[in-house]
N, C-alpha and C positions, 0 to 999 in steps of 0.2 A: 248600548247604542251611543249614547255622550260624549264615555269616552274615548270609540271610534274617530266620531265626527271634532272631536278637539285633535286628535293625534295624526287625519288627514286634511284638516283642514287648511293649513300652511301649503301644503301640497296640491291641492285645488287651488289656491289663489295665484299660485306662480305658474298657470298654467300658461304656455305662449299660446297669445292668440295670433296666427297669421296674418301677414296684411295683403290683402288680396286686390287684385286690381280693379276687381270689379268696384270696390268702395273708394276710389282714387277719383281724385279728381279733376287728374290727368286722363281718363278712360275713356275712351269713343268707341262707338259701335253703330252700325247702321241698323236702322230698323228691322230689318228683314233678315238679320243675319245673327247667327248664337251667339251667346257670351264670348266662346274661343277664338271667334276671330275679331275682338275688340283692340283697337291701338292705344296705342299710346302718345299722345299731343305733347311729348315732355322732349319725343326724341323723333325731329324729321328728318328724311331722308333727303341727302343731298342729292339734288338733281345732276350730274356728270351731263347727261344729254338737253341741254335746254329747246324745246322747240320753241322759244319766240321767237328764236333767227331762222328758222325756215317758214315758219306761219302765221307770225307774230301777234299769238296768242300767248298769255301768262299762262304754264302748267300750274295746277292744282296742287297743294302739297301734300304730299303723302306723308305717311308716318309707320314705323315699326309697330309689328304686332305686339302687343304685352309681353306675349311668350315668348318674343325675341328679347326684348330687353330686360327681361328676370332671367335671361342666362348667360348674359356678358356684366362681369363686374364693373366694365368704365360707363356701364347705363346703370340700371336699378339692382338688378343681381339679384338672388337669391333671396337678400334678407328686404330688402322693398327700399334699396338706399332713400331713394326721391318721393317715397309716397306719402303723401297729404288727404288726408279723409275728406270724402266730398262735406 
C-alpha cells in the first residue's frame, strides 16, 4: 500500500484544480436566480443605445454572463485569464 501511495503520489499533487467563477471575485448573481446565470463585473457591456437622451435617466450597467466570457479569449477564456479568488 506505501508503495502505491509514493508512486502516485506526484500524480495527485499535480492535479489541475479549475478555477471557477463562482470563487471570483468578479462574480455577481442576483438572489433569486442560479449560479448559471451569474456575471461577470470584470467585463460590461457597452451600451450602443443610450436612453439618457430620450428620458434622461442613467441606464444600469449590465455585464456579460460568466459563461459568455470563459468562451471568448479576449475576455477570460477557458483557462480563467482574469480570475482572482474572492
Amino acid at each position: 500500500m506505501t508503495i502505491c501511495s509514493i508512486i502516485l503520489s506526484p500524480f495527485l499533487a499535480n492535479q489541475i484544480i479549475p478555477k471557477l467563477c463562482i470563487n471570483c471575485k468578479f462574480y455577481t448573481k442576483k438572489i433569486f436566480f442560479i449560479s448559471e446565470f451569474g456575471k461577470c463585473s470584470l467585463f460590461p457591456k457597452e451600451n450602443i443605445y443610450d436612453s439618457f437622451l430620450v428620458n434622461g435617466k442613467k441606464p444600469n450597467k449590465e455585464y456579460y454572463y460568466c459563461y459568455t466570457s470563459r468562451e471568448f479569449d479576449n475576455m477570460c477564456g477557458k483557462e480563467g485569464k482574469f480570475y482572482k479568488k474572492k
